[in-house]
Structures are given as C-alpha cells and as structure tokens.
CHARMM-style PDB file with segment names, atoms N, HN, CA, C and O in Angstrom:
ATOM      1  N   UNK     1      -4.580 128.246  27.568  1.00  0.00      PROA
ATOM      2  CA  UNK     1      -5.063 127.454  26.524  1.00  0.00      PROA
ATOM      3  C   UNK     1      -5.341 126.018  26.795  1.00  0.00      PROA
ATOM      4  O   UNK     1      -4.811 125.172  26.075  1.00  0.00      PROA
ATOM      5  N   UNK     2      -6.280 125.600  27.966  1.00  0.00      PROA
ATOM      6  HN  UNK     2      -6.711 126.288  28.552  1.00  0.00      PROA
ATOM      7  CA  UNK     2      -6.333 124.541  28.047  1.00  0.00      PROA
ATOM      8  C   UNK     2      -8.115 124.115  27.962  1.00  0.00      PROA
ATOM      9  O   UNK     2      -9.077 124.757  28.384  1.00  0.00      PROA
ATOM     10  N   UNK     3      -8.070 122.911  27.312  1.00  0.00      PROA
ATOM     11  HN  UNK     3      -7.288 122.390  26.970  1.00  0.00      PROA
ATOM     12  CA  UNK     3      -9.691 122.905  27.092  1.00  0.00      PROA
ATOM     13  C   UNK     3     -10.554 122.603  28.355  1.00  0.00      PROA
ATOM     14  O   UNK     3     -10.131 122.170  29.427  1.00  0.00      PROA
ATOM     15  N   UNK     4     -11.979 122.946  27.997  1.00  0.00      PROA
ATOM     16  HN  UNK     4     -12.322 123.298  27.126  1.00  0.00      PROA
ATOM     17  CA  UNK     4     -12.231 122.882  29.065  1.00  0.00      PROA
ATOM     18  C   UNK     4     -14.145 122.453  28.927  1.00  0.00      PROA
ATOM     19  O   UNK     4     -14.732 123.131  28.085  1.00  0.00      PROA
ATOM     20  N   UNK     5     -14.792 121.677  29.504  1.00  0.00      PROA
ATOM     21  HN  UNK     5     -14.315 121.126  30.188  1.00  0.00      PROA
ATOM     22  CA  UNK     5     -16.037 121.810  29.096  1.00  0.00      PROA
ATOM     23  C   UNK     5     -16.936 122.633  29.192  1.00  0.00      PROA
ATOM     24  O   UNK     5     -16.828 123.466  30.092  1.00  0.00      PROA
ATOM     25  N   UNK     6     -18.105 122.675  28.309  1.00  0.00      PROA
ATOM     26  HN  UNK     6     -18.192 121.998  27.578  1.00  0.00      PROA
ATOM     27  CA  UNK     6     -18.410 123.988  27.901  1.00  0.00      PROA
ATOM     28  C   UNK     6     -20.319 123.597  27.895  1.00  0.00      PROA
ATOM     29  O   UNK     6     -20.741 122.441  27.865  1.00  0.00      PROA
ATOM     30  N   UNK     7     -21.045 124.593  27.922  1.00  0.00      PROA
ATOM     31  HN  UNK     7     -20.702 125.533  27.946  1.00  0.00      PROA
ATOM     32  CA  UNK     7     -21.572 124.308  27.864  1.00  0.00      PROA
ATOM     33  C   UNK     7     -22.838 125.157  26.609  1.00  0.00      PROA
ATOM     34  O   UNK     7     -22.785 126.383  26.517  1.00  0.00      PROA
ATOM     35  N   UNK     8     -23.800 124.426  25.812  1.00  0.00      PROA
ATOM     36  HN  UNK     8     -23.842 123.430  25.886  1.00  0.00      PROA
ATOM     37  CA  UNK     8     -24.032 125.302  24.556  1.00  0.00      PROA
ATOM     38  C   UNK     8     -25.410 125.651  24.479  1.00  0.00      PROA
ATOM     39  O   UNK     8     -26.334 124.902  24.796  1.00  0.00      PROA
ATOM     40  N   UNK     9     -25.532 126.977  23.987  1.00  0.00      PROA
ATOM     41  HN  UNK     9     -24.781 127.586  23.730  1.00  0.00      PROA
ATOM     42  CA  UNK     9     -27.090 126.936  24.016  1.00  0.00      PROA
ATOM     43  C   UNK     9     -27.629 127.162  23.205  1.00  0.00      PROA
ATOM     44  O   UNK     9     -26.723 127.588  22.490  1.00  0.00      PROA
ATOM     45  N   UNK    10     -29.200 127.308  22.171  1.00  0.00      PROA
ATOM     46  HN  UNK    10     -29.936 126.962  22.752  1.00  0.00      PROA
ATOM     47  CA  UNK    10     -29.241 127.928  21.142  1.00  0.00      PROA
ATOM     48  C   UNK    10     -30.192 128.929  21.469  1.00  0.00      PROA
ATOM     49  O   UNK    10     -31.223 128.420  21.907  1.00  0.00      PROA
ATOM     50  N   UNK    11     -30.224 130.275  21.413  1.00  0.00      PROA
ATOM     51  HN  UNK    11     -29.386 130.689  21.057  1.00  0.00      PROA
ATOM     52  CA  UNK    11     -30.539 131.660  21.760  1.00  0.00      PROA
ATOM     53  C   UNK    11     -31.027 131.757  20.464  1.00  0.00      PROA
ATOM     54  O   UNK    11     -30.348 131.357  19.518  1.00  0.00      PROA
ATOM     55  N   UNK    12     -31.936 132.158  20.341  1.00  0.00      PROA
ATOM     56  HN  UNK    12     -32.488 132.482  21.109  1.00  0.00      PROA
ATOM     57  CA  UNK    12     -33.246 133.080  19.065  1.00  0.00      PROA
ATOM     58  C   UNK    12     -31.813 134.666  19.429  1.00  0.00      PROA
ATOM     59  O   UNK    12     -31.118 135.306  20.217  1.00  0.00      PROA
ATOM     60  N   UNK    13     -32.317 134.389  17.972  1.00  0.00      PROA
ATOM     61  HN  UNK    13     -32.883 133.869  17.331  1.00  0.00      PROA
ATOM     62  CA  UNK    13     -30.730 136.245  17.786  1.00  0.00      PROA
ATOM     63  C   UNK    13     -31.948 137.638  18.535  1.00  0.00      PROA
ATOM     64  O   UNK    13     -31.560 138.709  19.002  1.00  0.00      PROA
ATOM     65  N   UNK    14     -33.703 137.080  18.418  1.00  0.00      PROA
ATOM     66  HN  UNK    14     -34.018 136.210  18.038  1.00  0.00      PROA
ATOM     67  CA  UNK    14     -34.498 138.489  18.895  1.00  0.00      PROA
ATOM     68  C   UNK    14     -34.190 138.478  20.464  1.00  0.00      PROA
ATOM     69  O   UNK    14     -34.879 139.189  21.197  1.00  0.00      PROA
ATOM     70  N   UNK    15     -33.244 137.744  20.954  1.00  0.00      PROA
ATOM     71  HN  UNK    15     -32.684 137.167  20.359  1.00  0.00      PROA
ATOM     72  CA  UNK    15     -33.135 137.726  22.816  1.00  0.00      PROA
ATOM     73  C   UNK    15     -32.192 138.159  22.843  1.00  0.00      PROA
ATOM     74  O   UNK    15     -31.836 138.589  23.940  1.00  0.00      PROA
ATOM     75  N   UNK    16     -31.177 138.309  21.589  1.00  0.00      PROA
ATOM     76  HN  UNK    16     -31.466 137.960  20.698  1.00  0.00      PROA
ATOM     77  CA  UNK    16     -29.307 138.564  22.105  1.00  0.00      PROA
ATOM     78  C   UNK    16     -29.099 139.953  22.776  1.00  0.00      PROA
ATOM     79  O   UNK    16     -28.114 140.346  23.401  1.00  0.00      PROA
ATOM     80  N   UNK    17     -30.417 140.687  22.458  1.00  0.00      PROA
ATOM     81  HN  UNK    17     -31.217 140.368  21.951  1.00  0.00      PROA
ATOM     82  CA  UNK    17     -30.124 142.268  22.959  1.00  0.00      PROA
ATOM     83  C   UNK    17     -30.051 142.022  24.354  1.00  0.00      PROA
ATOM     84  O   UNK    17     -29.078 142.316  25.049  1.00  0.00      PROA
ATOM     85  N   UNK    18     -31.148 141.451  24.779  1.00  0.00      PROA
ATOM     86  HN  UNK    18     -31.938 141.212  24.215  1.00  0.00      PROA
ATOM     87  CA  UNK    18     -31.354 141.344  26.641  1.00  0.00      PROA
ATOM     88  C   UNK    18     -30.575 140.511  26.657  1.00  0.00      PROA
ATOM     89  O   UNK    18     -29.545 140.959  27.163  1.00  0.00      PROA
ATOM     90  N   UNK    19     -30.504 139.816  26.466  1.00  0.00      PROA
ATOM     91  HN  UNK    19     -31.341 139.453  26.056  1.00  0.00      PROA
ATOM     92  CA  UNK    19     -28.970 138.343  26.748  1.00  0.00      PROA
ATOM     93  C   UNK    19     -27.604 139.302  27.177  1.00  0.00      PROA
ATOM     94  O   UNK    19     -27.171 139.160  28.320  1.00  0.00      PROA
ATOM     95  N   UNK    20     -27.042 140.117  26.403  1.00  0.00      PROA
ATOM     96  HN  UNK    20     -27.394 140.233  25.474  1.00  0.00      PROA
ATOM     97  CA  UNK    20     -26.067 141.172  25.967  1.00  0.00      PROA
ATOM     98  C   UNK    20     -26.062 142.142  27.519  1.00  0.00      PROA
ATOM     99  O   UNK    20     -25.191 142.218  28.385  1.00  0.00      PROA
ATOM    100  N   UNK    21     -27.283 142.737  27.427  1.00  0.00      PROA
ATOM    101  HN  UNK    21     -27.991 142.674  26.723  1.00  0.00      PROA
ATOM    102  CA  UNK    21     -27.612 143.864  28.585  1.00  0.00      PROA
ATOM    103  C   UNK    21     -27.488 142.936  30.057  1.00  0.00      PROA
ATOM    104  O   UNK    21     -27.199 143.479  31.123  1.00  0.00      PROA
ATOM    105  N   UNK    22     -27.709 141.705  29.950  1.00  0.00      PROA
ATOM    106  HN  UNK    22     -27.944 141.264  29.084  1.00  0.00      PROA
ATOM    107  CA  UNK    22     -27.369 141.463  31.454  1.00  0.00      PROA
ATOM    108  C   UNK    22     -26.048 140.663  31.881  1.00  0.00      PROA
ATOM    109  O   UNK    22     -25.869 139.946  32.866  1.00  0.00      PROA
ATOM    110  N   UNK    23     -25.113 141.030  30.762  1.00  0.00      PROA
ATOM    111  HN  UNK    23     -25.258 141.612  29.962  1.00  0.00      PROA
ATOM    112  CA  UNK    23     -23.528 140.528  31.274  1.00  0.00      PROA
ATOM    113  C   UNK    23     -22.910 141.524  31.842  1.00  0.00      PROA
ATOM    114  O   UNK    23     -22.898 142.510  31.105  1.00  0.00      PROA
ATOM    115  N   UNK    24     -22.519 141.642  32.598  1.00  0.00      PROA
ATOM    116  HN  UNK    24     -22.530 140.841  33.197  1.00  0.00      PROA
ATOM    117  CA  UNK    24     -21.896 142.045  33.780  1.00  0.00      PROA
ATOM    118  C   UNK    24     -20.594 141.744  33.877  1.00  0.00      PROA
ATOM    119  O   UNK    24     -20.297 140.552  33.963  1.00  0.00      PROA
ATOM    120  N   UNK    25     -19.432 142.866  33.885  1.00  0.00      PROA
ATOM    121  HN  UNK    25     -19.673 143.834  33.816  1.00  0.00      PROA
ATOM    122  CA  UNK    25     -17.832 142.940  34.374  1.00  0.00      PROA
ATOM    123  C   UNK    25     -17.570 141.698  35.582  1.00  0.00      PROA
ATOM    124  O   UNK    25     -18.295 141.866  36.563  1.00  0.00      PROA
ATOM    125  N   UNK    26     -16.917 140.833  35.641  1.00  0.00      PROA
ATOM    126  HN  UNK    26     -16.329 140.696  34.845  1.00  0.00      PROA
ATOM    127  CA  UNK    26     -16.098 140.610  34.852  1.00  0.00      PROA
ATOM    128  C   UNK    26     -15.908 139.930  33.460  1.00  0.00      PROA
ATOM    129  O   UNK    26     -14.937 139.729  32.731  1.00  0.00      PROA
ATOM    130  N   UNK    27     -17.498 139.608  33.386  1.00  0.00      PROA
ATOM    131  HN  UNK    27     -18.287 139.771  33.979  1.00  0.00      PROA
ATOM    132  CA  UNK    27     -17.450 138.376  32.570  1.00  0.00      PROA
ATOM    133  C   UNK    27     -17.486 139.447  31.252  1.00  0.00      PROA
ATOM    134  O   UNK    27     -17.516 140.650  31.511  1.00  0.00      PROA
ATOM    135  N   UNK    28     -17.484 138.964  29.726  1.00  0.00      PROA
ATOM    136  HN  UNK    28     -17.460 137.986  29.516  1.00  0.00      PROA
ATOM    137  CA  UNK    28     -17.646 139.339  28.365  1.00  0.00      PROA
ATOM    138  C   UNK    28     -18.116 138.107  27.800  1.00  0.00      PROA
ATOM    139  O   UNK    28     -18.189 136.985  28.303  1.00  0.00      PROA
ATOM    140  N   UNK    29     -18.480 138.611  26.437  1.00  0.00      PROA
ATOM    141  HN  UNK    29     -18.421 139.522  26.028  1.00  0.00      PROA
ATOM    142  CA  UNK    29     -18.678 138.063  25.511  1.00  0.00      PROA
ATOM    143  C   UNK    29     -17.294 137.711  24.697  1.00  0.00      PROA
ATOM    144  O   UNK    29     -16.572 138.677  24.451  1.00  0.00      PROA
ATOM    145  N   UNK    30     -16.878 136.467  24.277  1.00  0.00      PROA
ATOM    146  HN  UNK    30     -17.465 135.683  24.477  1.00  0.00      PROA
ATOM    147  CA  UNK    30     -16.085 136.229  23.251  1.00  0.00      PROA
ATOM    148  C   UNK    30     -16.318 135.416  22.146  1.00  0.00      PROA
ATOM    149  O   UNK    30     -17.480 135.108  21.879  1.00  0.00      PROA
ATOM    150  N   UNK    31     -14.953 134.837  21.139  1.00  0.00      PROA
ATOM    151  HN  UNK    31     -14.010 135.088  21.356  1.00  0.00      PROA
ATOM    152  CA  UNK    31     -15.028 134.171  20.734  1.00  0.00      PROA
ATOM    153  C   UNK    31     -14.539 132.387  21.330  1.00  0.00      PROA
ATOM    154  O   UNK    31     -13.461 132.238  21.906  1.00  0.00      PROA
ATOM    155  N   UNK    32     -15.227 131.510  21.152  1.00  0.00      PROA
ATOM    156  HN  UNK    32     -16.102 131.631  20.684  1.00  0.00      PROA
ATOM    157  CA  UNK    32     -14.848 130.246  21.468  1.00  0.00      PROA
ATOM    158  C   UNK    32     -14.868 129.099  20.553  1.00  0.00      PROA
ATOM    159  O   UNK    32     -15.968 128.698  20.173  1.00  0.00      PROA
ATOM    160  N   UNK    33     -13.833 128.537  20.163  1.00  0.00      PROA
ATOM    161  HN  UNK    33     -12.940 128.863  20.472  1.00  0.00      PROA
ATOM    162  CA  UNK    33     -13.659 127.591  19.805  1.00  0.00      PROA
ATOM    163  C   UNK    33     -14.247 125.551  20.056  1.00  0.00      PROA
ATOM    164  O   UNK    33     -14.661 125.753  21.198  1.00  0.00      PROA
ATOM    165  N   UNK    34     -14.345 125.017  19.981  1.00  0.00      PROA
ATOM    166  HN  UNK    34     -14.009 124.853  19.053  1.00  0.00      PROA
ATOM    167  CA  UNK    34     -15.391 124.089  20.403  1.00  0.00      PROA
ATOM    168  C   UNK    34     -14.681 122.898  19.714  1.00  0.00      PROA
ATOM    169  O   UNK    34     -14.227 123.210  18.613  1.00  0.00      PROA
ATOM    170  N   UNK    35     -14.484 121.696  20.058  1.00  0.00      PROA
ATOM    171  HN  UNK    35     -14.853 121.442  20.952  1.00  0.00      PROA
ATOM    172  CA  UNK    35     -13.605 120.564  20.014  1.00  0.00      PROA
ATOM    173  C   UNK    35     -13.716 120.323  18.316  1.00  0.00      PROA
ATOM    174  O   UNK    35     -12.837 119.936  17.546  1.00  0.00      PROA
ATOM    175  N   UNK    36     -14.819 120.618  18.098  1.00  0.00      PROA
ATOM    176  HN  UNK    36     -15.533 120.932  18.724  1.00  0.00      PROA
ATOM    177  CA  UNK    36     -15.448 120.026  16.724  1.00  0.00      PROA
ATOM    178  C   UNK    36     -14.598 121.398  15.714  1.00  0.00      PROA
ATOM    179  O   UNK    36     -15.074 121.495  14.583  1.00  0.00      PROA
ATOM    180  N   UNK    37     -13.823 122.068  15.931  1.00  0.00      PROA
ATOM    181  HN  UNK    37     -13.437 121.989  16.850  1.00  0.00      PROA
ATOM    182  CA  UNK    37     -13.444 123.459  15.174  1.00  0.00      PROA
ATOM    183  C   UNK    37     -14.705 124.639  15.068  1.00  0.00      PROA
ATOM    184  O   UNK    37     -14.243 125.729  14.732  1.00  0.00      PROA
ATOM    185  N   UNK    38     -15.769 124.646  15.222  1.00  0.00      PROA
ATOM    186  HN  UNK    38     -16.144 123.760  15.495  1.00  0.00      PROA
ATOM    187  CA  UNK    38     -16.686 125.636  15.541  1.00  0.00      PROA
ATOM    188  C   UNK    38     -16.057 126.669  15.881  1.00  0.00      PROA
ATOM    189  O   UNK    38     -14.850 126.503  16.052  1.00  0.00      PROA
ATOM    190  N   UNK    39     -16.633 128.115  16.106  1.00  0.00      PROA
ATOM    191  HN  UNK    39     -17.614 128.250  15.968  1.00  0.00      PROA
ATOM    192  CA  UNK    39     -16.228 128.896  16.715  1.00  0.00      PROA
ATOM    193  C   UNK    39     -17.764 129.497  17.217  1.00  0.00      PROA
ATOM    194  O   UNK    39     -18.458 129.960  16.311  1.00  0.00      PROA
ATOM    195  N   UNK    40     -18.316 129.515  18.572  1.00  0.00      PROA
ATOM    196  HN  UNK    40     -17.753 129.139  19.308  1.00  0.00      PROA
ATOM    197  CA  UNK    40     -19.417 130.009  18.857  1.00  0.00      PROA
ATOM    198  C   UNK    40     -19.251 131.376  20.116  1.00  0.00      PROA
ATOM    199  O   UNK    40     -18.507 131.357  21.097  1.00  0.00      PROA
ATOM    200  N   UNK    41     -20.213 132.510  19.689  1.00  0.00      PROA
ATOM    201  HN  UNK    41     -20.817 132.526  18.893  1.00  0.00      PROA
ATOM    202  CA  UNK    41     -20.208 133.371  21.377  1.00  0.00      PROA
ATOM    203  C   UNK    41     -20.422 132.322  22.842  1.00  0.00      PROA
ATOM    204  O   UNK    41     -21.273 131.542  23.269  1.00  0.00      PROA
ATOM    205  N   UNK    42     -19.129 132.842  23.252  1.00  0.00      PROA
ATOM    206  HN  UNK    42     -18.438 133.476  22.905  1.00  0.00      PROA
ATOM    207  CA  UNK    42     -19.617 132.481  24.230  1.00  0.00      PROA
ATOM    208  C   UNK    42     -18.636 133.484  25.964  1.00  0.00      PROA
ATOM    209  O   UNK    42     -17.694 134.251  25.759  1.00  0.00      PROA
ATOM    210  N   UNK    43     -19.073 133.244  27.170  1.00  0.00      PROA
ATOM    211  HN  UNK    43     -19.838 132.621  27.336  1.00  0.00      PROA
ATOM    212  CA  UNK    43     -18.438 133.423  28.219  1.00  0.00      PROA
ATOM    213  C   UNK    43     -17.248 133.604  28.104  1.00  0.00      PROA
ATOM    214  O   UNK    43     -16.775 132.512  27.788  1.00  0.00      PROA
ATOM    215  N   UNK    44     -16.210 134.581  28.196  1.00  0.00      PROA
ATOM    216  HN  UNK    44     -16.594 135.468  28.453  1.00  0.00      PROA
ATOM    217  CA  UNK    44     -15.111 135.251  28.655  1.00  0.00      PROA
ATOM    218  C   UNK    44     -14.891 135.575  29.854  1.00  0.00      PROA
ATOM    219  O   UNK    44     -15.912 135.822  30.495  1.00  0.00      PROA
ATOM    220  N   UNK    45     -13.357 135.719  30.719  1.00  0.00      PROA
ATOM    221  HN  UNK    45     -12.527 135.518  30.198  1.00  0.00      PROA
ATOM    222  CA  UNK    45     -13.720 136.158  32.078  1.00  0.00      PROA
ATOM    223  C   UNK    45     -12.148 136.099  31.980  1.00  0.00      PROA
ATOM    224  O   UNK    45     -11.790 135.253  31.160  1.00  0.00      PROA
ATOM    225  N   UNK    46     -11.150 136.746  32.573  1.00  0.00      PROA
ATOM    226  HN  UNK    46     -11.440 137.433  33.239  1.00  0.00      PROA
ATOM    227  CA  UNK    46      -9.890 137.145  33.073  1.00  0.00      PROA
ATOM    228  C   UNK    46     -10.048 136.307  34.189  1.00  0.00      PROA
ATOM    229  O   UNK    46     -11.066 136.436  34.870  1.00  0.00      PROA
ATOM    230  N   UNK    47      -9.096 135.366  34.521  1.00  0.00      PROA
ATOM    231  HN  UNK    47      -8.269 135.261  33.969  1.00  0.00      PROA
ATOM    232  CA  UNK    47      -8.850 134.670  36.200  1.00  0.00      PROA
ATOM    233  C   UNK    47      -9.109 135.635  37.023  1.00  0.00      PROA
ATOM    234  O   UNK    47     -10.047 135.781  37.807  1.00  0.00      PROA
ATOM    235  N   UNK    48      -8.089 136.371  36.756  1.00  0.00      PROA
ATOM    236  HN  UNK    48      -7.327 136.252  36.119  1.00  0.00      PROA
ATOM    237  CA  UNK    48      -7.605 137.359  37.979  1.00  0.00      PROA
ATOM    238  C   UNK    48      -8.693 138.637  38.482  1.00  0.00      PROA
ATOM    239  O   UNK    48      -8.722 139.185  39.584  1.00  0.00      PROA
ATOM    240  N   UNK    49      -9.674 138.934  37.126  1.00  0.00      PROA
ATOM    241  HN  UNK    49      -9.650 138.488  36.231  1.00  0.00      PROA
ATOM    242  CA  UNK    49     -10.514 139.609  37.743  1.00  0.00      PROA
ATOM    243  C   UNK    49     -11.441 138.678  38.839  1.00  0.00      PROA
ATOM    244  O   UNK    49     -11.783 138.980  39.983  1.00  0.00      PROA
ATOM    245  N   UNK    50     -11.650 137.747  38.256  1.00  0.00      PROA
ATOM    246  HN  UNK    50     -11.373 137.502  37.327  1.00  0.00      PROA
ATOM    247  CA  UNK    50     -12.127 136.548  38.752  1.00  0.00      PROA
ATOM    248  C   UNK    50     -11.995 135.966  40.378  1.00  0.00      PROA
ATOM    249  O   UNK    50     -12.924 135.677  41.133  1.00  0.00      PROA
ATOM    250  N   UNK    51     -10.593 135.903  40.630  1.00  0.00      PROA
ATOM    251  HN  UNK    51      -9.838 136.137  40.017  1.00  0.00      PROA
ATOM    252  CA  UNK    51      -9.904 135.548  41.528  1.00  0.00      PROA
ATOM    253  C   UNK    51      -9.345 133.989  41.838  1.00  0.00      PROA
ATOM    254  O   UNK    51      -8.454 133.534  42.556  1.00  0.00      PROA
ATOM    255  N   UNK    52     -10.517 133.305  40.752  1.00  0.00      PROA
ATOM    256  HN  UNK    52     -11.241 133.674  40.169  1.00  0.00      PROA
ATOM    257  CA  UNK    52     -10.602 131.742  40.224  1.00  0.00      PROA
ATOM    258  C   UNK    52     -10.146 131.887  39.425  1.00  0.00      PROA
ATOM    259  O   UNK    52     -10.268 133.033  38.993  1.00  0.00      PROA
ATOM    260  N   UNK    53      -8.968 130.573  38.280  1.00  0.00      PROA
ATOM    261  HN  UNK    53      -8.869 129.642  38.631  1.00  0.00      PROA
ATOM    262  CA  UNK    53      -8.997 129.652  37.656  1.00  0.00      PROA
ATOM    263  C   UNK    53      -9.853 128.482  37.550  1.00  0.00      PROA
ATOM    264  O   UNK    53      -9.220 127.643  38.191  1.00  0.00      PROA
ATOM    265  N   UNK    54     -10.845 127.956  37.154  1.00  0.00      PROA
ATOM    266  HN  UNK    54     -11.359 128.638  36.634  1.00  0.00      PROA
ATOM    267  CA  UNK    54     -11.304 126.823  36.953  1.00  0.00      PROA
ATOM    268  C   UNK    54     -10.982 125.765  35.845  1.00  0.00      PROA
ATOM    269  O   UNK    54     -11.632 124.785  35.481  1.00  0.00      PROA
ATOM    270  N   UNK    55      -9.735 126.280  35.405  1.00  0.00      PROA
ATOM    271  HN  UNK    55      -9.207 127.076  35.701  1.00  0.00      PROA
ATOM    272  CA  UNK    55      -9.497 125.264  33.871  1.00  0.00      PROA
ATOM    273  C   UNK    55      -9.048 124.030  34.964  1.00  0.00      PROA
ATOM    274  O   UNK    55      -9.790 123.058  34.818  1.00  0.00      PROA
ATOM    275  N   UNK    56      -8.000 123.830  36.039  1.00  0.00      PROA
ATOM    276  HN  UNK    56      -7.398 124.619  36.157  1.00  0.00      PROA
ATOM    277  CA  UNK    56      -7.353 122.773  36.788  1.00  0.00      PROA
ATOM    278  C   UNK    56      -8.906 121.777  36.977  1.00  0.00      PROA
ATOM    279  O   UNK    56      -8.969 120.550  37.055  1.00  0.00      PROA
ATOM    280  N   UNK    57     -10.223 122.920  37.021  1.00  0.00      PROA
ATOM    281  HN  UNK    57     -10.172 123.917  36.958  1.00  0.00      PROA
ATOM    282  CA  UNK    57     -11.402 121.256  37.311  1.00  0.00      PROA
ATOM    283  C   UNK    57     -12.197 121.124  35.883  1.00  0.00      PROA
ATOM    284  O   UNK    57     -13.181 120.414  35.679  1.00  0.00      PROA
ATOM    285  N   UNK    58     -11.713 121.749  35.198  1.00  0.00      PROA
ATOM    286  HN  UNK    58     -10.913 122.326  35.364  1.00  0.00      PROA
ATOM    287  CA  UNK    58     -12.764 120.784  34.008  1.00  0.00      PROA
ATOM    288  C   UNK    58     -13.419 121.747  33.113  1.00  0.00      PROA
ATOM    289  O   UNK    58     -13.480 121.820  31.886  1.00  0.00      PROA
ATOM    290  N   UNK    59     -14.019 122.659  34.321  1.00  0.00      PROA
ATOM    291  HN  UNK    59     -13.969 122.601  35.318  1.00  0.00      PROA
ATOM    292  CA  UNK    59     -15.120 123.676  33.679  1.00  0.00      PROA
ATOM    293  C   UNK    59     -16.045 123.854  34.702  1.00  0.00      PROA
ATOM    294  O   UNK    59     -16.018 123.208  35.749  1.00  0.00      PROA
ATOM    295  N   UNK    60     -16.983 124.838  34.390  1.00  0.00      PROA
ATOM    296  HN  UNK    60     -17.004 125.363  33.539  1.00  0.00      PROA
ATOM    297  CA  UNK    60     -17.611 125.924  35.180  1.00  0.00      PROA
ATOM    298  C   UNK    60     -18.384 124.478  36.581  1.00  0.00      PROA
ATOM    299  O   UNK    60     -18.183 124.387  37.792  1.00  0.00      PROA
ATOM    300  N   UNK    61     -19.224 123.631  35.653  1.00  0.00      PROA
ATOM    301  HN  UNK    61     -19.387 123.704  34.669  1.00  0.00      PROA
ATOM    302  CA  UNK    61     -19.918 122.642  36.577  1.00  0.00      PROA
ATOM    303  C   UNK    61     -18.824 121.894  38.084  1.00  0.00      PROA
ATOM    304  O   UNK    61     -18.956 121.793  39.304  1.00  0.00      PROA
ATOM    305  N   UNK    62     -17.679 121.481  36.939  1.00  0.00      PROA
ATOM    306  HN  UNK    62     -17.572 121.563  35.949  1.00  0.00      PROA
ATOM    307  CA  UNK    62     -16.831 120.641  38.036  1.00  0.00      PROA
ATOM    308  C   UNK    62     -16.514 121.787  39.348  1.00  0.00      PROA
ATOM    309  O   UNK    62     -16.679 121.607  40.554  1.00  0.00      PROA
ATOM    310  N   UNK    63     -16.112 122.749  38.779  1.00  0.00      PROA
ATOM    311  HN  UNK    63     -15.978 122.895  37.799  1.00  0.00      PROA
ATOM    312  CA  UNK    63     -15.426 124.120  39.933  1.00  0.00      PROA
ATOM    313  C   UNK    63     -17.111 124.116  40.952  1.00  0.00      PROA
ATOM    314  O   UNK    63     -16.988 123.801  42.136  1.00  0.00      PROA
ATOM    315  N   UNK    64     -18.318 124.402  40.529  1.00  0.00      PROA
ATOM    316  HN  UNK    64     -18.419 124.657  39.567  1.00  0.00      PROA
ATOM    317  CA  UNK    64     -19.396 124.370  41.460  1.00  0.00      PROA
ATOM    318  C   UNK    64     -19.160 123.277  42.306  1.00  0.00      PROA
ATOM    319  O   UNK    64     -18.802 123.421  43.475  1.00  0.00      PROA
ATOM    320  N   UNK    65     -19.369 122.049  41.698  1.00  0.00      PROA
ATOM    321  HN  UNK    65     -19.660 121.933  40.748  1.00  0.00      PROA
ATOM    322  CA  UNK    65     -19.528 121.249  42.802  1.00  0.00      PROA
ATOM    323  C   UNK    65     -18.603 121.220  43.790  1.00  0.00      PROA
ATOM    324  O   UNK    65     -18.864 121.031  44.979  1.00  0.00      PROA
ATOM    325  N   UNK    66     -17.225 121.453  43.196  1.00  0.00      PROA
ATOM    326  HN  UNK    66     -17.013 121.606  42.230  1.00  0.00      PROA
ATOM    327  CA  UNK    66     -16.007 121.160  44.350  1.00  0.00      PROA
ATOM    328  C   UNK    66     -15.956 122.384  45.147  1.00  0.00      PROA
ATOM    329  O   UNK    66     -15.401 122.425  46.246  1.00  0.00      PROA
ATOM    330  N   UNK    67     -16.627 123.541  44.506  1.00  0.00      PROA
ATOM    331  HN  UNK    67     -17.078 123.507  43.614  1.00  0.00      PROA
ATOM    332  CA  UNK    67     -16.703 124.515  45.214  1.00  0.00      PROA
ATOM    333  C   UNK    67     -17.998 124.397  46.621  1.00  0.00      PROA
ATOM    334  O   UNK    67     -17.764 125.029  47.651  1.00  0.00      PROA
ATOM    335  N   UNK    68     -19.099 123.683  46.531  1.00  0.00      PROA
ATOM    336  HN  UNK    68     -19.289 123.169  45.695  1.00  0.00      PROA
ATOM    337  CA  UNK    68     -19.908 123.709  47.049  1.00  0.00      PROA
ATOM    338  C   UNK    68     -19.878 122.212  48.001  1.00  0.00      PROA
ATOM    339  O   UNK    68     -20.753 121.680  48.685  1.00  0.00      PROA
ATOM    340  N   UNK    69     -18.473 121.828  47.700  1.00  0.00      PROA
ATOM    341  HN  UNK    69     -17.762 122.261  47.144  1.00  0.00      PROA
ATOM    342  CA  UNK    69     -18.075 121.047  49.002  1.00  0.00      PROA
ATOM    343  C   UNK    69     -17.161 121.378  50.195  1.00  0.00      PROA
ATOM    344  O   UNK    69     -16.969 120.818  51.274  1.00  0.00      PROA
ATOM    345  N   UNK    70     -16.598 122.636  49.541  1.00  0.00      PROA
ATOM    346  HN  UNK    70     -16.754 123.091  48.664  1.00  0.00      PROA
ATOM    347  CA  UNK    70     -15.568 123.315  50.863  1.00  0.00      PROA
ATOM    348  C   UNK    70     -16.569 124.000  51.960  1.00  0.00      PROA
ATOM    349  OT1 UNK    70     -16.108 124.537  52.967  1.00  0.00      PROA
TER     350      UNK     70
END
C-alpha cells in the first residue's frame, strides 16, 4: 500500500474491448485509487509474478529509467 505515480488516460469505452483483449498475464485490470479519492481502471500486476517491485522507485517511469541504466 504504498503510493505510487501513475499514469492516466482517457480511452473512448468503443476501444475498451481491444484495450481488454491485449492484456496479457501477468498484468490485469483493476481497481485504482488516485490521490484526489477517484477510483479509475487501471494496471494490476502481483510483484512476484512480476519478479519486480517498483513501488521503492516511484512508479513504472522511475523503475525504466533506473532500469535502463544497469
């Protein structure tokens, strides 16, 4: 439960079918919460299926870059 930055998009609901069809194990669809109390779909993912944690950098962007400096 630690926050983390996020990033938001606004999707037309006539794309959510193909949007839907190309998520792929490990990731899901959930619910997310958003600083402002919102609750929007968004990215789900288990660490461990994962093999990453990225909450320790921030969010998905910070983990790329530091990832794409090792």
């Amino acid at each position: 439960g630690a926050a983390i930055v996020v990033e938001v998009y606004d999707l037309p609901l006539a794309n959510w079918g193909r949007f839907l069809d190309g998520c792929r194990a490990p990731l899901a669809i959930g619910r997310v919460e958003l600083d402002d109390g919102a609750w929007v779909a968004g990215f789900v993912a288990d660490a461990s299926a994962l093999g990453v944690d990225i909450t320790a950098f921030g969010g998905w962007q910070a983990w790329l870059t530091h990832d794409s400096t090792r």
